[in-house]
PAZAPA-4460 file (N, C-alpha, C; in steps of 0.05 Angstrom, whole numbers, plus 32768, in hexadecimal, padded with zeros to 4 digits):
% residues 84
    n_x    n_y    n_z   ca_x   ca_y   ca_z    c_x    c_y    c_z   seq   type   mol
   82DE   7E22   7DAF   82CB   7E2A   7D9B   82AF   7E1E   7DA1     1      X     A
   82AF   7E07   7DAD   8299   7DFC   7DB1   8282   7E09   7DC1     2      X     A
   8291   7E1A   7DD8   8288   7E2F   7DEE   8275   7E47   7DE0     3      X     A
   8284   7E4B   7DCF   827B   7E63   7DBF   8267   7E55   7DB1     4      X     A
   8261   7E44   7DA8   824E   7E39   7D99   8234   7E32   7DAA     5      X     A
   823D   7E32   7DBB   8221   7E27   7DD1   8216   7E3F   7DD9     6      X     A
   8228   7E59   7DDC   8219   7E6B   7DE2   8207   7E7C   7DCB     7      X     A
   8214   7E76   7DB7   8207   7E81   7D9C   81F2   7E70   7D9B     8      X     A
   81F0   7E53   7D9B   81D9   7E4A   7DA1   81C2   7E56   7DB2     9      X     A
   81CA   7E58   7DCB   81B9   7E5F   7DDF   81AD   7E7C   7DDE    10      X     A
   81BE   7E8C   7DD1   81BD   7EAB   7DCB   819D   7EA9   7DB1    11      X     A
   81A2   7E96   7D9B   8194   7E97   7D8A   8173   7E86   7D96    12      X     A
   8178   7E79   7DAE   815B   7E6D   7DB3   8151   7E80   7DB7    13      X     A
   815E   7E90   7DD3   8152   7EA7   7DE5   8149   7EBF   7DD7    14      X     A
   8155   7EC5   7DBF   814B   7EDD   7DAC   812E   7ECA   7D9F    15      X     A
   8131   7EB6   7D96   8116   7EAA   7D8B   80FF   7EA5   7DA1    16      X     A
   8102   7EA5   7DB5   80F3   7EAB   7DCA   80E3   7EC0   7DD3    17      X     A
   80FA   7ED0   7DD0   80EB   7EF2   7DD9   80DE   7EF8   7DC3    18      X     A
   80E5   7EFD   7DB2   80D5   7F00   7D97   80BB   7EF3   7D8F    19      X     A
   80C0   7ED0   7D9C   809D   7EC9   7D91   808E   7ED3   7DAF    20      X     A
   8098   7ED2   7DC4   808A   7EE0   7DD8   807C   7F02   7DCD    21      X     A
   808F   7F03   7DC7   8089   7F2C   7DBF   8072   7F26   7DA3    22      X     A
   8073   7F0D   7D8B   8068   7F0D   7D77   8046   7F0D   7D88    23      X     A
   8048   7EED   7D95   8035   7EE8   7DAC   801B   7EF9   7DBB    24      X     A
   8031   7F02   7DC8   8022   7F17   7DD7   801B   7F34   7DC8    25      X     A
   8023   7F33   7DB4   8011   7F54   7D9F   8001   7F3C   7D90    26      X     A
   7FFB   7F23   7D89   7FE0   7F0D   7D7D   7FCB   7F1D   7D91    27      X     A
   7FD3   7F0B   7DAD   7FBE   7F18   7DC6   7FB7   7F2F   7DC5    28      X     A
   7FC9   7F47   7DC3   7FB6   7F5C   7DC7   7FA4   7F67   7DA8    29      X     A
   7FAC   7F5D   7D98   7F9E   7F5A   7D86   7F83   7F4F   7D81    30      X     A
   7F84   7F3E   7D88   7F66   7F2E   7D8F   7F56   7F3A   7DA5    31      X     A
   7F5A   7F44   7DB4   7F53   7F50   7DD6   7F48   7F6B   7DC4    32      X     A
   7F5F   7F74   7DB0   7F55   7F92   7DAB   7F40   7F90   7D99    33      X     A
   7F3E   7F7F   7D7E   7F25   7F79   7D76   7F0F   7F6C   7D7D    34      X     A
   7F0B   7F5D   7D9E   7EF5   7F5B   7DAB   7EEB   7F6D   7DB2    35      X     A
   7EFA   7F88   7DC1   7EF3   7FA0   7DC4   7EE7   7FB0   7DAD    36      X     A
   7EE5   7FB4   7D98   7EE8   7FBA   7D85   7EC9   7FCB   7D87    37      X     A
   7EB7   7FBF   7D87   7E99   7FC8   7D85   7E8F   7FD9   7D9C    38      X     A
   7E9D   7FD7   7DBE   7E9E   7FEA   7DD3   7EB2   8004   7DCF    39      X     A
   7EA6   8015   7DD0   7EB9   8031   7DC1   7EC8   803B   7DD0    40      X     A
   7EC2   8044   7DF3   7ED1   804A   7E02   7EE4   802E   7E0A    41      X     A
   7EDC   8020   7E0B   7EEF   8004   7E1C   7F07   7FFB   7DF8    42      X     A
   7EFC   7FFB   7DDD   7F08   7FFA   7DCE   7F1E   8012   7DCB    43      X     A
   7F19   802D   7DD8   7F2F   8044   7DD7   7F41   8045   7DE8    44      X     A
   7F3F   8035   7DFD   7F4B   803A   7E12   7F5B   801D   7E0B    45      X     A
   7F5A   8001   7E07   7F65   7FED   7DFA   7F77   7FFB   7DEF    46      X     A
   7F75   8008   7DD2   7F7D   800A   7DBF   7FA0   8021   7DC7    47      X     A
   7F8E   8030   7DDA   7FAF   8040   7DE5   7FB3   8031   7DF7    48      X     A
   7FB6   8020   7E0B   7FC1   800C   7E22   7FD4   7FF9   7E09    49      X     A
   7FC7   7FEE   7DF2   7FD8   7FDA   7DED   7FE9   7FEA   7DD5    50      X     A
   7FE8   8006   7DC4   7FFA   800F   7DBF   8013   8013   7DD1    51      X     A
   8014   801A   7DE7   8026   8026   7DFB   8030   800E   7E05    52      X     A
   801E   7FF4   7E0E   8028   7FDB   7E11   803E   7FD2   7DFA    53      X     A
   8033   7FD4   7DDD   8041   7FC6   7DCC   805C   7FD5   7DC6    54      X     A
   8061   7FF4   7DCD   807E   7FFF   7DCB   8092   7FFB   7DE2    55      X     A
   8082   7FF4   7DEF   8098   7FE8   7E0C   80A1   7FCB   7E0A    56      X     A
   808C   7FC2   7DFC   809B   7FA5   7DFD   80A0   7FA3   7DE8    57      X     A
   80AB   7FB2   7DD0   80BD   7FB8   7DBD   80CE   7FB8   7DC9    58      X     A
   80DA   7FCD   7DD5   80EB   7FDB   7DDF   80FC   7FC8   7DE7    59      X     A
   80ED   7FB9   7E07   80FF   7FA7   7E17   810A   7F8E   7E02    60      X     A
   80F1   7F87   7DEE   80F9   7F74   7DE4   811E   7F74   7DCE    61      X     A
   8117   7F93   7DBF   812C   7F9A   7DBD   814D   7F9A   7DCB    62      X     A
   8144   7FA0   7DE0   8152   7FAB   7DF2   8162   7F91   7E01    63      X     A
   8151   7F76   7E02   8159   7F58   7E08   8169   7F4C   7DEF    64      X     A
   8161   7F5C   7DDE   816F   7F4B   7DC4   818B   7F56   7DC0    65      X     A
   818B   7F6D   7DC9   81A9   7F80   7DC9   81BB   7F70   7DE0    66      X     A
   81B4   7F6F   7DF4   81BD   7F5E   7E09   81D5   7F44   7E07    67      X     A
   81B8   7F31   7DF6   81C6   7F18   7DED   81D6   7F1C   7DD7    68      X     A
   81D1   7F32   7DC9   81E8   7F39   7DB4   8200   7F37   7DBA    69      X     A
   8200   7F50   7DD3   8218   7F54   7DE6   8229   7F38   7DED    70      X     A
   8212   7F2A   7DFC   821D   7F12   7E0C   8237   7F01   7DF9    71      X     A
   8224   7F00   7DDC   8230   7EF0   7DCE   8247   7EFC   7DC0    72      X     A
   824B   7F10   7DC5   826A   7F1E   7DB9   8273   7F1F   7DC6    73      X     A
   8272   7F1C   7DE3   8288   7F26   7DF5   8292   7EFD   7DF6    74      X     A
   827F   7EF2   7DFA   8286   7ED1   7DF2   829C   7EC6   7DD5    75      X     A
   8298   7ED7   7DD0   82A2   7EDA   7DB0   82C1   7EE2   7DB4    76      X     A
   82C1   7F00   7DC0   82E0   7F0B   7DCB   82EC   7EFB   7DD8    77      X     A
   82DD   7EEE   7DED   82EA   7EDD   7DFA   82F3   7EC2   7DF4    78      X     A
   82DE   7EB1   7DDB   82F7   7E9B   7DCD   8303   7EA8   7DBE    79      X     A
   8300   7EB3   7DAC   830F   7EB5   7D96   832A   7ED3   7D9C    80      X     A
   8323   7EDD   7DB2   833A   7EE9   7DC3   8341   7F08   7DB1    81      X     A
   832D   7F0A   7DAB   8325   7F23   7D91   831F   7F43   7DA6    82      X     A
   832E   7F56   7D99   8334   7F70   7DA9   832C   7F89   7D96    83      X     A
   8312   7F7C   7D96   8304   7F97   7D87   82F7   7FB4   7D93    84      X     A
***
């Protein structure tokens, strides 16, 4: 049980990770996009780069969190010997 607990640990850092990374990095383009803000063409072109930026790294971010989900259930089947 203890096994399983260390990975649920480790499962729950790495999700708090990606997430303040992903929180993080949309702060930055946030600030970047309101410096641009007053240049019209360089603020339009910002403004779609970091929309398209910010659905991708949704996505993956998503997509890492499903992962460790995984990890931790199959850790899960494996102590507790569960055949779902």
């Amino acid at each position: 049980m203890s096994d399983y607990r260390d990975i649920q640990s480790a499962v729950r850092v790495e999700k708090f990770r990606i997430w303040f990374a992903w929180l993080s990095g949309n702060f930055i383009m946030l600030i970047i996009a309101g410096g641009t803000r007053n240049i019209h063409v360089v603020s339009t072109i910002t403004q779609i780069l970091f929309t398209v930026v910010f659905i991708l790294l949704t996505f993956i971010a998503i997509r890492m969190s499903n992962a460790l989900n995984r990890k931790a259930l199959a850790a899960r089947r494996e102590v507790l010997g569960d055949d779902l």
